[in-house]
C-alpha positions as CSV (number, residue, x, y, z in Angstrom):
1,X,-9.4,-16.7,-0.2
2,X,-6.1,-16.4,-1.4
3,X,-3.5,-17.9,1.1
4,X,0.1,-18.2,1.8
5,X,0.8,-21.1,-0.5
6,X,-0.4,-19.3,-3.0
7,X,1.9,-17.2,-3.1
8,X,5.9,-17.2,-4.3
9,X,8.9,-17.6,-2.3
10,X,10.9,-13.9,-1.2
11,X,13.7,-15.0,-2.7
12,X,15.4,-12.9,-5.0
13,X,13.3,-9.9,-3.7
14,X,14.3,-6.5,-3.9
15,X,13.8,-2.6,-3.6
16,X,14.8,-1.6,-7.0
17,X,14.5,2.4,-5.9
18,X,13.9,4.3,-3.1
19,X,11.4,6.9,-3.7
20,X,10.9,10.5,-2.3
21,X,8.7,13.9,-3.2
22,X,8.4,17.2,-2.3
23,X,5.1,19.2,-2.2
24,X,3.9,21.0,-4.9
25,X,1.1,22.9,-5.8
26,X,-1.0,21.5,-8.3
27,X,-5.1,21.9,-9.8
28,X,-6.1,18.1,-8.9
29,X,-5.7,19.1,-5.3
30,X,-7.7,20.5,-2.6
31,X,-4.8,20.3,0.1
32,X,-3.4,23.5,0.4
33,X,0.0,22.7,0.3
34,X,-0.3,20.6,-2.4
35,X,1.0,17.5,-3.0
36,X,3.9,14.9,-2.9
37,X,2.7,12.3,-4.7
38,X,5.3,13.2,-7.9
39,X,8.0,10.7,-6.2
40,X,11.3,10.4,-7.7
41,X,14.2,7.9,-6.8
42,X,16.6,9.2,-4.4
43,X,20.7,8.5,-3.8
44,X,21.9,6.7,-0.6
45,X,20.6,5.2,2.2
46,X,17.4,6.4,3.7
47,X,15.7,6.7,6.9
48,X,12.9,4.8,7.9
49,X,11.2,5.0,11.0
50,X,7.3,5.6,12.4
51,X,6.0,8.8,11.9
52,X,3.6,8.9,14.0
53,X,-0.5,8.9,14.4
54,X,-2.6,9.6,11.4
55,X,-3.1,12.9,11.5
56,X,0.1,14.5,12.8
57,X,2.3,11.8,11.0
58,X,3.5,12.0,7.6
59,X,5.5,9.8,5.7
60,X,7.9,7.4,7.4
61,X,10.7,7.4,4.6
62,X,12.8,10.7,5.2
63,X,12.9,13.7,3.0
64,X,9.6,12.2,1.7
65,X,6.5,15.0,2.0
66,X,2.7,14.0,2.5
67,X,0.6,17.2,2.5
68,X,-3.0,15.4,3.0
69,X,-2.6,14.3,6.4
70,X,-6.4,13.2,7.2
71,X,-5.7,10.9,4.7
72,X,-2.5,10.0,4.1
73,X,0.8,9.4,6.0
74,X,0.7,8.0,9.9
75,X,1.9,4.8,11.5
76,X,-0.4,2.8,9.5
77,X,1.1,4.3,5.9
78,X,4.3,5.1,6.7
79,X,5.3,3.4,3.4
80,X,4.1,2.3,0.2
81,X,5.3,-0.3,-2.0
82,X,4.6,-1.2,-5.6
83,X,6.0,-3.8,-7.7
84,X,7.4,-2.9,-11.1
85,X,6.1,-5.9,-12.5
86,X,2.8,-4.1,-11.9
87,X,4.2,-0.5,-13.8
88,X,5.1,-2.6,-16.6
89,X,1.7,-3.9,-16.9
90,X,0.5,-0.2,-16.8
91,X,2.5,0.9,-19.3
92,X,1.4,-1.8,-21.9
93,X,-2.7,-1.2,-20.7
94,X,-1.3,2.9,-21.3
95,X,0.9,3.1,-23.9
96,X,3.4,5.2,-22.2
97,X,6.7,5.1,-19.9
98,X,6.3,4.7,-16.3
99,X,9.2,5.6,-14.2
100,X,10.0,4.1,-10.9
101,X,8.1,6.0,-8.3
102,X,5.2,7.8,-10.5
103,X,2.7,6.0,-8.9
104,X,3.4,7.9,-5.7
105,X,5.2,4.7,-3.8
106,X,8.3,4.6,-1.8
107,X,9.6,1.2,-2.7
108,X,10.1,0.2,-6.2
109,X,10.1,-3.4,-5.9
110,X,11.0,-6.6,-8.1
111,X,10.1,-10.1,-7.3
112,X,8.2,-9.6,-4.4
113,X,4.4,-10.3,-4.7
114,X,3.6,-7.0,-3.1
115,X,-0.4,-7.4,-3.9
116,X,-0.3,-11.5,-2.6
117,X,1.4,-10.1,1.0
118,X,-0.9,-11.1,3.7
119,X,-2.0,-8.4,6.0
120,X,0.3,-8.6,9.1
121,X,3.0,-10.0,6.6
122,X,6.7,-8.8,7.6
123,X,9.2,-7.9,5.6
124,X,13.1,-7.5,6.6
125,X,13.8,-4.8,3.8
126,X,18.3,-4.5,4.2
127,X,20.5,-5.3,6.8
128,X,17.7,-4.1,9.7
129,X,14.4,-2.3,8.4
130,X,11.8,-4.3,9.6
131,X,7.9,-3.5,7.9
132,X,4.7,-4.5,8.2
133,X,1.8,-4.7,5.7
134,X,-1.4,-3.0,6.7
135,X,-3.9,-2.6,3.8
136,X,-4.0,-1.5,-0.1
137,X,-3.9,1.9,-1.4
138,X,-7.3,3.3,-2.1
139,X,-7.2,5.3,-5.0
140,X,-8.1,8.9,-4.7
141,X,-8.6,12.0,-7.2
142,X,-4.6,13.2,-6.3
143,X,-3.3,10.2,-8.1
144,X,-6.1,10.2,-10.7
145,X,-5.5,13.9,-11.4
146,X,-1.8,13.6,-11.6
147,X,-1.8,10.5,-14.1
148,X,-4.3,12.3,-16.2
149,X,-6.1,9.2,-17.3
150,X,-9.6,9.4,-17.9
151,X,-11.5,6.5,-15.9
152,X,-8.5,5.8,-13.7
153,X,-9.8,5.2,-10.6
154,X,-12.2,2.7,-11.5
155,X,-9.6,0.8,-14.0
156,X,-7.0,1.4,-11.1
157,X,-9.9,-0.2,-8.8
158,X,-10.9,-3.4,-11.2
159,X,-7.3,-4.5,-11.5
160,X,-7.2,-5.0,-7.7
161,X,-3.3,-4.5,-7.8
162,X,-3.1,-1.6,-5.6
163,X,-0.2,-2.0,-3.8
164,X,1.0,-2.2,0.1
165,X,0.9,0.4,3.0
166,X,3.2,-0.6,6.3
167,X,4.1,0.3,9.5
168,X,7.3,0.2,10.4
169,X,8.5,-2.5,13.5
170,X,12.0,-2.1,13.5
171,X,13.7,1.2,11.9
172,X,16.9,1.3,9.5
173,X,17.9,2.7,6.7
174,X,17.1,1.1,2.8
175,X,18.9,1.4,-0.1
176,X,18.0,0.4,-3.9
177,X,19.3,-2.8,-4.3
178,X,18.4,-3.7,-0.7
179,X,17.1,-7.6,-0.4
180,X,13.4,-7.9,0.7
181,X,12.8,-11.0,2.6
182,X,9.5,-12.1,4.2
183,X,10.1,-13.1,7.6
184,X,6.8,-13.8,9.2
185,X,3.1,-14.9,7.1
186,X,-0.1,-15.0,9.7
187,X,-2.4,-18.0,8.9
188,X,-5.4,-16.0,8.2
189,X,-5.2,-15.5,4.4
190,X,-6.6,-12.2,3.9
191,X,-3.9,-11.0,0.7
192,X,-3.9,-7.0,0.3
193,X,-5.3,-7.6,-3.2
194,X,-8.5,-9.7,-1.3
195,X,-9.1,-7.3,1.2
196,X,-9.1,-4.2,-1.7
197,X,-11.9,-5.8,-3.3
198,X,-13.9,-6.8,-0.4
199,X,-14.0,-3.1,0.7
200,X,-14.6,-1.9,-3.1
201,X,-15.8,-4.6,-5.7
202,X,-16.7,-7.3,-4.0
203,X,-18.5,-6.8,-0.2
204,X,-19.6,-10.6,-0.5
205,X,-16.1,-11.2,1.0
206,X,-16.6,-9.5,3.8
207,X,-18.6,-12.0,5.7
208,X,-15.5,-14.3,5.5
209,X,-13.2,-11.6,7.0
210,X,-15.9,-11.2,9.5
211,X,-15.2,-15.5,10.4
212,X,-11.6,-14.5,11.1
213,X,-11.9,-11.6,13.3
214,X,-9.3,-10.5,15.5
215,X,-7.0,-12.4,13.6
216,X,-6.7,-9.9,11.0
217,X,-4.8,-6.7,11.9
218,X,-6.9,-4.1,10.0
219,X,-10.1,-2.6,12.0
220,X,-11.4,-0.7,9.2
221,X,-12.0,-4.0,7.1
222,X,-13.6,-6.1,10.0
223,X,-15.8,-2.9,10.9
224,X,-17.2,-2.9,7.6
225,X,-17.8,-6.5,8.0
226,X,-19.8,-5.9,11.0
227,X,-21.2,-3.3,8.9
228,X,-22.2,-5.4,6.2
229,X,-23.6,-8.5,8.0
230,X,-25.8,-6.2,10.2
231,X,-27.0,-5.0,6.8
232,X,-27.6,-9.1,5.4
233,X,-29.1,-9.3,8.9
234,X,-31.6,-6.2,8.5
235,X,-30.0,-4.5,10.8
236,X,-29.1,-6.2,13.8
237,X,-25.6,-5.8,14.8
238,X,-23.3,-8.8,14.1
């Protein structure tokens, strides 16, 4: 497993833009009031604070829309970040332009290993926005139906790059050009980019995340764990 001194120091970390969308209708939908996921940079300081359950909640980031609220949106994904060091490597694999935000994320970030962030990571984001990683994006037939690239969910998949949802601790307001600086690393090791694969690609991680347990602040991931051990086990309950 990947682990904290893997990864690269915060500094020099930033949110290059600050992304927001409204709903629109669209044909790669079933929601019906569309969807939000055409995110566009915004002027200013923004609002960021907890939405709210999954369910009722939508997006933390304000003037941001999530229409799919089963499965988007809530305390848990109250924001998503994406490096641009990853958008640049999409537009080489796509041979076309990606502008900041077109992969539906509200952080735009440079120098921060956004896919390396352990789950429970904390990120001070500005003078007093304080966020917490909670999983990877999965991706879903919105995102593949608005980039219009055949396959992409399974080449978004294999590249295990997916980005980070968080919660938010502390709310404040973010900028572009805020500093992003990690202020606390758990010692469990589970990266977003590990635990993406081990609930998509590569279940033969899973018995790992099962040794660490509690210690790893996503449920989902540790119930599929259980999951997958009672199936090694042939059916008895781990």
């Amino acid at each position: 497993m990947r682990t904290m001194t893997d990864m690269g120091s915060s500094a020099g970390a930033l949110v290059l833009t600050v992304n927001a969308g409204r709903a629109k209708q669209a044909d790669y939908t079933d929601a019906p009031a569309g969807t939000g996921i055409d995110k566009r940079p915004v002027d200013g300081p923004v609002r960021v604070s907890d939405p709210g359950p999954k369910g009722t909640g939508g997006s933390g980031v304000a003037g941001d829309t999530i229409c799919e609220l089963r499965h988007h949106g809530g305390t848990d994904q109250a924001v998503y970040a994406f490096a641009r060091e990853e958008l640049d490597f999409w537009e080489r694999e796509l041979g076309r332009p990606l502008t900041n935000g077109v992969f539906g994320e509200n952080l735009t970030t440079s120098g921060l290993d956004v896919d390396g962030a352990l789950l429970g990571e904390r990120w001070r984001v500005g003078p007093s926005l304080v966020l917490e990683v909670t999983r990877g994006r999965v991706p879903c037939r919105t995102f593949a139906g608005w980039l219009g690239e055949r396959g992409w969910v399974k080449r978004f998949t294999q590249r295990a790059a997916p980005g980070a949802y968080l919660r938010v601790i502390e709310p404040g307001e973010v900028r572009a050009g805020a500093p992003v600086e990690v202020v606390h690393r758990p010692d469990h090791g589970v990266t977003v980019s590990l635990a993406f694969q081990a609930e998509t690609t590569r279940r033969e991680l899973l018995p790992g995340i099962l040794e660490l347990g509690d210690a790893v602040p996503h449920p989902g991931l540790v119930r599929a764990a259980r999951r997958y051990a009672a199936q090694q086990a042939g059916g008895r309950e781990v």
